[in-house]
C-alpha positions as CSV (number, residue, x, y, z in Angstrom):
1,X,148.7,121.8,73.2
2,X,146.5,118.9,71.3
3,X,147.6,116.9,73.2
4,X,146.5,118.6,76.6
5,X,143.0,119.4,75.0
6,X,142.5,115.5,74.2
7,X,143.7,114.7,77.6
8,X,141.3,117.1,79.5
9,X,138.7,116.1,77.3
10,X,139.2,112.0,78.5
11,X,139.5,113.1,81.8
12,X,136.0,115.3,81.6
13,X,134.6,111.9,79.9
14,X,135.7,109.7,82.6
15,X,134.5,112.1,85.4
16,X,131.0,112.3,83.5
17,X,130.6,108.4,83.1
18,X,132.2,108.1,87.0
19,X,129.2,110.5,87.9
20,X,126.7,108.8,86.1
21,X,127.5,105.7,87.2
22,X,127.4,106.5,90.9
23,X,123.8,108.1,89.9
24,X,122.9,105.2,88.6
25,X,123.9,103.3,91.5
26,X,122.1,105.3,93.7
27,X,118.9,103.9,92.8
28,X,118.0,100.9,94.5
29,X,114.5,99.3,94.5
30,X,115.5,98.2,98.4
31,X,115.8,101.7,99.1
32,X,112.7,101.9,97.3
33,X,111.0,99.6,99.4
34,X,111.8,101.5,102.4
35,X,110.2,104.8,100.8
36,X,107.5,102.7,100.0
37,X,106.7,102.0,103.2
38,X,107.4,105.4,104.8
39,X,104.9,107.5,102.3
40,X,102.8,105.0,100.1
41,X,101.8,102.2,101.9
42,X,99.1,104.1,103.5
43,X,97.1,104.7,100.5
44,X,98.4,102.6,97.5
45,X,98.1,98.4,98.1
46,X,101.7,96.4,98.2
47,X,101.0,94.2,95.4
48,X,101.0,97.1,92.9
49,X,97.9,95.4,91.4
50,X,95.1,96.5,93.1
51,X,93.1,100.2,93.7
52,X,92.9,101.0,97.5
53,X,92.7,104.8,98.7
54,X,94.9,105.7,95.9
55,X,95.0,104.1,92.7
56,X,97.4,100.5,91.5
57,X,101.0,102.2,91.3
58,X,102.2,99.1,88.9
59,X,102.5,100.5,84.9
60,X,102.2,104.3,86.1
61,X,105.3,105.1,84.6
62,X,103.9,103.7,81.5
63,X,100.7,105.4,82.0
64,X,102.2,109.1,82.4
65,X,105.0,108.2,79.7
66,X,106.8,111.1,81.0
67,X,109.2,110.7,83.8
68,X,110.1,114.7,84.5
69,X,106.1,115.1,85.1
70,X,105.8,112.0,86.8
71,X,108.3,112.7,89.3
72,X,106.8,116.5,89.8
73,X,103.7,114.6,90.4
74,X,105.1,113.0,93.0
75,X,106.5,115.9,94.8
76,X,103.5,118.0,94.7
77,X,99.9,117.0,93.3
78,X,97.9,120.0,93.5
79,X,100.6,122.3,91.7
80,X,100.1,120.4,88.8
81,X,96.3,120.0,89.0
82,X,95.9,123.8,89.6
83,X,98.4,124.0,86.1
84,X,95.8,121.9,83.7
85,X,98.2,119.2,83.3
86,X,96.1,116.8,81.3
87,X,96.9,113.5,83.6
88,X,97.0,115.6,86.6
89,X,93.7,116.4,86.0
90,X,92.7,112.7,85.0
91,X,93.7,112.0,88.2
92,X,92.1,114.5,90.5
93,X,88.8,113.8,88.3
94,X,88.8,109.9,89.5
95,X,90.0,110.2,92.6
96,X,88.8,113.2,94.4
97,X,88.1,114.6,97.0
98,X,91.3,112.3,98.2
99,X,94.8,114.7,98.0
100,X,97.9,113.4,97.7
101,X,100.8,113.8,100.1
102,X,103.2,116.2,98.9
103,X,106.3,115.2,99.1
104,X,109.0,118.3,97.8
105,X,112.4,117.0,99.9
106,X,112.7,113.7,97.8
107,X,115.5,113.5,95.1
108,X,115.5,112.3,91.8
109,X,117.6,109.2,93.3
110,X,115.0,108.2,96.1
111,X,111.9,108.4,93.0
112,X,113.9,106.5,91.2
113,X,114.5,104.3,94.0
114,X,110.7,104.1,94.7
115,X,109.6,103.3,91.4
116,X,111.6,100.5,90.8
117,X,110.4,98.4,93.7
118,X,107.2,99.3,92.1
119,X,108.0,98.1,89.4
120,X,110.1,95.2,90.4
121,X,106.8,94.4,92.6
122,X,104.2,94.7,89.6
123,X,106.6,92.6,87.3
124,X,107.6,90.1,89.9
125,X,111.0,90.6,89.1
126,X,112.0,91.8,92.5
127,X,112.1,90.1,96.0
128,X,112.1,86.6,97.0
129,X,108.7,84.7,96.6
130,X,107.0,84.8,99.8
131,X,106.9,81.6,101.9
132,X,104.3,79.7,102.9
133,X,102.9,79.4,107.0
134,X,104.7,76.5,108.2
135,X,102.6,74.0,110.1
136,X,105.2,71.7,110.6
137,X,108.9,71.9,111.6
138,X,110.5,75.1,113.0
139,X,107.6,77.0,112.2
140,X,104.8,74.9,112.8
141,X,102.1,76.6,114.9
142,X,100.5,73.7,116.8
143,X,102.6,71.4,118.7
144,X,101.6,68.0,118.9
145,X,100.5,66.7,122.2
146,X,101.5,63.0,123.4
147,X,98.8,62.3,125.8
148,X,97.5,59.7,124.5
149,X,100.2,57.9,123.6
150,X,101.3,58.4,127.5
151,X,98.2,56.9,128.5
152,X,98.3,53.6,126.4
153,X,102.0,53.4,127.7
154,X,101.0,53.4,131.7
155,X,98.3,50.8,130.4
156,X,101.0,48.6,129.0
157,X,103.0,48.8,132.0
158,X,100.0,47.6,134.1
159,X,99.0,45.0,131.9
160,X,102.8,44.2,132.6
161,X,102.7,44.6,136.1
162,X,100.0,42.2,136.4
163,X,101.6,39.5,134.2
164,X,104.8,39.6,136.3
165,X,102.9,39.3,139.4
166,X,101.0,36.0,138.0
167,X,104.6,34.7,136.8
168,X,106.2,35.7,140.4
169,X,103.4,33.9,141.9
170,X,103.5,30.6,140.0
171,X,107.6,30.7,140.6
172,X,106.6,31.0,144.7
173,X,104.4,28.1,144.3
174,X,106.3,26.0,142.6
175,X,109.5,26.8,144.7
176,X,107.1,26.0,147.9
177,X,106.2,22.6,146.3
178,X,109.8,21.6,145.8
179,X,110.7,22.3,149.2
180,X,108.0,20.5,150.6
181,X,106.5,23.6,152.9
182,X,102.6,24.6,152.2
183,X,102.1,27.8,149.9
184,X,98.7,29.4,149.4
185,X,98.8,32.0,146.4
186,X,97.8,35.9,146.9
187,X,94.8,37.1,145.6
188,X,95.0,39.9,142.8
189,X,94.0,42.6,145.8
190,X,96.8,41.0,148.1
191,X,98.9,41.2,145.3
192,X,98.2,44.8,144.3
193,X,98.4,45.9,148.0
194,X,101.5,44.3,148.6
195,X,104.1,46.6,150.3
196,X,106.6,46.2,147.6
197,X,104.1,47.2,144.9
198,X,102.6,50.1,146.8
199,X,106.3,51.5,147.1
200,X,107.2,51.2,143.3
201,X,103.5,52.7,142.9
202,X,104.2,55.9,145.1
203,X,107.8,56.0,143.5
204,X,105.9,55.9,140.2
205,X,103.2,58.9,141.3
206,X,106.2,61.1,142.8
207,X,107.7,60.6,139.2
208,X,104.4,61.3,137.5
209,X,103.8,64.4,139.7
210,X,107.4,65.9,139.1
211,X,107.3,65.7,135.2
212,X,103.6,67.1,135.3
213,X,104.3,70.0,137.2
214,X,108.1,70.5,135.6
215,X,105.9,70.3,131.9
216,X,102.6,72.8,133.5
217,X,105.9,75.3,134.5
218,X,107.1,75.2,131.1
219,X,104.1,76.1,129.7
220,X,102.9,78.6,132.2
221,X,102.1,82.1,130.6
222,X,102.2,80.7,126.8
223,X,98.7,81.3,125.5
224,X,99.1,79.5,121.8
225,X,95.2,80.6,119.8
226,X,94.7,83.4,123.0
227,X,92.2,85.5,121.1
228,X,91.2,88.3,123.3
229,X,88.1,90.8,122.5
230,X,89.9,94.8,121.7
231,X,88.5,97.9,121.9
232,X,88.1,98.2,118.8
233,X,87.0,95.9,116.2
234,X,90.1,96.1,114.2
235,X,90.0,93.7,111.2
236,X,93.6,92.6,109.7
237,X,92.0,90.4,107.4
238,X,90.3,93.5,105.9
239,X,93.8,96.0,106.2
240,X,96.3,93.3,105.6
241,X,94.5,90.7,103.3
242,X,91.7,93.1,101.4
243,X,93.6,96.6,101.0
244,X,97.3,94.5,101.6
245,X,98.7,97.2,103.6
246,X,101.9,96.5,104.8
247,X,102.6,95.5,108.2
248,X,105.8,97.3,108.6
249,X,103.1,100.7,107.6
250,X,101.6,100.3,110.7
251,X,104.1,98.3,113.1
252,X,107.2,100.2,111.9
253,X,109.4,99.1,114.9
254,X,109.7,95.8,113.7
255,X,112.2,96.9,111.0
256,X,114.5,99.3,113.7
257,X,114.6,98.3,116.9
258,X,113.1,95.8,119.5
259,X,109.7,96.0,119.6
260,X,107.1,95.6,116.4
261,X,104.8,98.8,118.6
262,X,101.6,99.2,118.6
263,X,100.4,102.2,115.8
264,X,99.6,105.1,117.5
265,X,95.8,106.9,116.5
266,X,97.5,109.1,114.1
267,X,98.6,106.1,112.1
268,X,94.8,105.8,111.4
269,X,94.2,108.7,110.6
270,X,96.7,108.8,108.0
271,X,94.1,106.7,106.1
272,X,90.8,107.3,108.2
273,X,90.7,111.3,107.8
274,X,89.4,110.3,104.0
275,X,87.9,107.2,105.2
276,X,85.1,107.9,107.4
277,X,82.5,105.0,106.8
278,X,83.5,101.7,107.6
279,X,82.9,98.1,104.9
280,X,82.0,96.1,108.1
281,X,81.1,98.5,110.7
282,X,80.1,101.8,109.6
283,X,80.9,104.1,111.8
284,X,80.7,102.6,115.0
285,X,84.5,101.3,115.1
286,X,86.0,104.4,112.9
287,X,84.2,106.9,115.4
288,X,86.1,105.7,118.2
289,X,89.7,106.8,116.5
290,X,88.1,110.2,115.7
291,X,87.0,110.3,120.0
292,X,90.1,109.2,120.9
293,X,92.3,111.3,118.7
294,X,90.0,114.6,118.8
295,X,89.4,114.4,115.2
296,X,86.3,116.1,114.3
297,X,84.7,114.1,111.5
298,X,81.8,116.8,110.7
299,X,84.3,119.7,110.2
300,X,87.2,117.4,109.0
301,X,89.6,119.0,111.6
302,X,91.0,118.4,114.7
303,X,89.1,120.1,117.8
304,X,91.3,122.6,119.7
305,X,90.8,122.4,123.5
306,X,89.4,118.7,123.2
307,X,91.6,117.4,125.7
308,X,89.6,120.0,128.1
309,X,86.1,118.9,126.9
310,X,83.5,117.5,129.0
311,X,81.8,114.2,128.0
312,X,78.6,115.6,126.8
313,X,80.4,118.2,124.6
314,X,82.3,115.0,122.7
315,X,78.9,113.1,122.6
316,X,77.4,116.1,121.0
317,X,79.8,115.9,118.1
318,X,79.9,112.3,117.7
319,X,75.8,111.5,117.5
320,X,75.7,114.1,115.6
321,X,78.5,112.5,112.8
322,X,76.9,108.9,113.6
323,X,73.1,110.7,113.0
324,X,73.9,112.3,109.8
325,X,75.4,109.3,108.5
326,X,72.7,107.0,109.6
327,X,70.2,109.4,107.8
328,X,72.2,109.2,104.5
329,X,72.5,105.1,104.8
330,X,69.1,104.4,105.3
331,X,67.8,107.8,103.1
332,X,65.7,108.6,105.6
333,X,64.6,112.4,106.8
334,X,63.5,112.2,110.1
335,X,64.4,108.5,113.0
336,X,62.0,106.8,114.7
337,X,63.0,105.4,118.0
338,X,64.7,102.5,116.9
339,X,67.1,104.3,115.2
340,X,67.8,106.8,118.2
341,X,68.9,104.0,120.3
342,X,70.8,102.2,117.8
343,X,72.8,105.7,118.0
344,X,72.6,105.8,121.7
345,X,74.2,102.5,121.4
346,X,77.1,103.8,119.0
347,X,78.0,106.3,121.3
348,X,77.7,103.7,124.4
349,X,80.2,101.7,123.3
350,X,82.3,104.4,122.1
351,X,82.7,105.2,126.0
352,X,82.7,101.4,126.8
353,X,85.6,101.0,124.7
354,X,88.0,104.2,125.6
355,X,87.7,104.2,129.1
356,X,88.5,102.2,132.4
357,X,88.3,102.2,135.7
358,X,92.0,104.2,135.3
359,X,90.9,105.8,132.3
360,X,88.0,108.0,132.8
361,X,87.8,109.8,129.5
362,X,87.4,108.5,126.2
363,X,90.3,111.4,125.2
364,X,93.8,110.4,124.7
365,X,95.5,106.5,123.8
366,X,93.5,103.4,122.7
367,X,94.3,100.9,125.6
368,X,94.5,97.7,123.2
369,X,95.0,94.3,124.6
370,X,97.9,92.6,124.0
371,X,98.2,89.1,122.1
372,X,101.9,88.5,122.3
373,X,103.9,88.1,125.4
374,X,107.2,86.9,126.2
375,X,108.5,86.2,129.8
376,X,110.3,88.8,130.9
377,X,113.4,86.4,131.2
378,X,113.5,86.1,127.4
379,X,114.9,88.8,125.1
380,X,113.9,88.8,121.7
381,X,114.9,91.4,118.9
382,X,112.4,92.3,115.4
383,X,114.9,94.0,113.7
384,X,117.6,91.1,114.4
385,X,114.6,89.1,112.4
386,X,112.9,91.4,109.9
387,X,115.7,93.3,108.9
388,X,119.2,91.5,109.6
389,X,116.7,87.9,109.0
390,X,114.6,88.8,106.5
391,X,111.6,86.6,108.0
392,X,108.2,87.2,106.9
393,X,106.0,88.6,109.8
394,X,104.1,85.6,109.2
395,X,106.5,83.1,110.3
396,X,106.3,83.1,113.9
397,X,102.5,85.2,113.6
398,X,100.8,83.2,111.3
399,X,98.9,83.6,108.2
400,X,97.6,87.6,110.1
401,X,96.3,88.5,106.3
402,X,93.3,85.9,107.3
403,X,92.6,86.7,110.7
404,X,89.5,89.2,111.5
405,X,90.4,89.0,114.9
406,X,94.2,88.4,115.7
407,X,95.2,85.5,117.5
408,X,98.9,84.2,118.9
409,X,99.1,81.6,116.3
410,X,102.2,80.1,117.4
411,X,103.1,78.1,120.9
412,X,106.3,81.0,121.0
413,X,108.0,78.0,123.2
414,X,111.6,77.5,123.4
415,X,112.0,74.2,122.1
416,X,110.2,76.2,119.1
417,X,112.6,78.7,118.7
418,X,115.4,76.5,118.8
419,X,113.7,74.2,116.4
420,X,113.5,77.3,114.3
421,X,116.8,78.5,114.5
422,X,118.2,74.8,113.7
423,X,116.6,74.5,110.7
424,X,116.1,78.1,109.2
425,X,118.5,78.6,106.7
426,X,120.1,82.5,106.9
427,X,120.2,84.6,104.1
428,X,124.0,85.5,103.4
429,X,123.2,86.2,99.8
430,X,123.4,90.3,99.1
431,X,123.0,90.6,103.1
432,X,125.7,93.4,104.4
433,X,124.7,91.7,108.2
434,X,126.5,88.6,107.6
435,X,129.5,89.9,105.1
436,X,132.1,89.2,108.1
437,X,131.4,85.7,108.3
438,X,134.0,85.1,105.3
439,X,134.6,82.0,106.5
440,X,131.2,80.3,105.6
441,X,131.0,82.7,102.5
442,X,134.3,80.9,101.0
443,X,132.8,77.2,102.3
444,X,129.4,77.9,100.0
445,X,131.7,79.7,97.4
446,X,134.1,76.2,97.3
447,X,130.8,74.0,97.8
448,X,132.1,72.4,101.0
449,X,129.2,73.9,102.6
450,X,125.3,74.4,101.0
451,X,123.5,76.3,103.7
452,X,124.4,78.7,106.7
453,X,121.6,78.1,109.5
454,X,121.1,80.2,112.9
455,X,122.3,77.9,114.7
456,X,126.0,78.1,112.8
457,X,126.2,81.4,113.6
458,X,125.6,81.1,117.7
459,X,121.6,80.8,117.4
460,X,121.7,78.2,120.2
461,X,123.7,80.1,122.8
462,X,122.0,80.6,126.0
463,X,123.1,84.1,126.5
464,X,121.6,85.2,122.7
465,X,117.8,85.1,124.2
466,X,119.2,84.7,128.3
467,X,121.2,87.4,130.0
């Protein structure tokens, strides 16, 4: 009878340290960084560090010191604020009118999860250490032109041409003298006119021409530094590089499927509802998400029917917002004409920017112009590279934390993606993607081998990018 109690009792032991275990295991900072992405990155900067529409999440666990009202912080905001919690109050004091996202449906696990990336982010302790824009090699973002060097080439050759016709000359004369017959040497135009030189020179042009318009072909429809104007004046170096949101927060394909997308309006206005006034621009670039999502920024709601709206009932609205604002900005009662047109203006461009000669009202999608184009004959995956890669967005688009306007920073030629995938060294290290390549993992393991690249696992077959 002991002995079964002292048996069950082992086996309720194991079970309870086999649960908490796989508890335990359950919390991952990568599944934190996910969760990060999908309801933080909006409002709280990447680095941990630094205050943006929410405050710095790095040391908040040490700042609440208690996790059970930290994590019911987390799933709801206001029920604690409306209980007088003391750093629920704190909070709402410093940060208001700004409410949190509640978010009830996560577990334990996934809080867990979230804070330690944030942790793991504040501390350094977690992640790679981000690597630096490549200006040279695989992903180098100028590619070096050999003009010149082509041009002091063809001079060489002439310089040539002309000694050997000098030389061929003298060899003539003196074969003429030693045969006894008269000889009377070309002149330089004879020379150059000559039918056998005018033949190797049209060879020499038909070649010239056929490698010029082989090379123009190659490079038709790459537009390497193509900066084009957008309809709005959308500043990554301020989102990206000031506020460091991430750019898988707004251009969340890039981690699931094909295409990086293009945020849609309500994106914005995950951020903009609270944000109103722009650092730059005031409200002449932020106005244009409220006109083209229906977003009334006077009541703070969306407008019912807007879709239905004529023009002059959406400029109503909008000079109104951009009036009462310029008022407050320049603490002024009553605007003298200068000031009416600079609103006039506002809402001009407004217009301008959200509609076309297909687009006749400024309701409904921004039409924004895109930077990066492939040829249609060329496939090419994000998630293969962001998630399955691990390659930093700036790789192949440059150092986009920088850029007030964005720019295609790299050529995006083949011979640079094969240069890329020849020398880019893949990740097998805690990557599920590549676990079935045992082979390679037993060659690193046995140190026959010290690095896997693309290109060793079929990143130069035509059919990966061609088919």
């Amino acid at each position: 009878m002991i002995y079964n109690h002292l048996k069950m009792k082992t086996l309720i032991a194991l079970f309870g340290l086999f649960f908490a275990f796989n508890l335990t295991a359950q919390v991952s900072p990568d599944a934190g960084k996910t969760l990060f992405r999908n309801y933080c990155a909006q409002c709280h900067a990447k680095d941990m560090k630094t205050a943006m529409t929410g405050p710095a999440l790095g040391g908040a666990q040490e700042r609440w010191g208690d996790d059970e009202a930290l994590y019911s912080w987390i799933r709801n905001s206001q029920a604690m604020i409306k209980a007088g919690h003391p750093r629920a109050v704190e909070l709402w004091n410093e940060w208001k009118p700004t409410i949190m996202t509640a978010y009830p449906d996560l577990t334990d696990d996934e809080i867990g999860s979230l804070l330690a990336y944030v942790n793991g982010v504040a501390d350094g302790s977690y992640g790679p250490p981000k690597p630096e824009v490549v200006t040279d090699g695989p992903g180098a973002t100028k590619e070096s032109s050999n003009g010149m060097w082509y041009w002091i080439l063809f001079a060489c050759l002439g310089a040539l041409a002309l000694i050997l016709l000098r030389v061929i000359g003298n060899l003539d004369q003196l074969n003429a003298e030693k045969e006894g017959r008269p000889y009377q040497r070309k002149s330089l135009l004879e020379s150059i006119t000559s039918s056998g030189l005018v033949s190797i020179l049209i060879f020499a042009l038909v070649i010239l021409a056929g490698y010029t318009t082989v090379n123009n072909a190659m490079n038709l429809g790459r537009q390497q530094n193509y900066e084009p104007d957008q309809p709005i004046a959308f500043s990554h170096a301020t989102h990206a590089g000031l506020h460091k949101i991430e750019c898988q927060y707004c251009h969340d394909g890039a981690r699931r499927s094909k295409h990086a997308v293009i945020p849609a309006t309500n994106t914005c206005m995950n951020c903009h509802a609270a944000i109103k006034v722009g650092s730059q621009h005031g409200t002449a670039e932020i106005s244009k998400i409220y006109a083209s999502s229906g977003w009334n920024p006077n009541s703070g709601k969306y407008i019912e029917g807007y879709e239905e709206m004529s023009q002059d009932e959406i400029k109503a609205i909008f000079t109104k917002w951009i009036t009462d604002n310029y008022k407050n900005e320049k603490e002024i009662e009553k605007l003298d004409d200068n000031d009416m047109a600079e609103i006039e203006g506002q809402w001009n461009n407004i217009v301008t920017s959200l509609t076309n000669e297909q687009k006749k009202t400024v309701q409904g999608p921004i039409e924004w112009t895109r930077v990066h184009n492939l040829p249609d004959h060329v496939y090419f995956n994000h998630a293969q590279h962001v998630t399955a890669g691990k390659i930093e967005c700036q790789t192949c688009h440059g150092a986009v934390e920088e850029m007030e306007v964005l720019k295609q920073d790299a050529p995006l030629s083949m011979g640079w993606c094969i240069n890329c995938h020849r020398q880019t060294e893949v990740q097998f290290n805690d990557n599920d993607y590549y676990k079935d390549y045992a082979k390679y993992h037993e060659e690193i393991k046995s140190g026959e081998r010290e690095k896997v690249t693309v290109a060793d696992i079929g990143g130069l077959e035509c059919q990966k990018c061609h088919y």
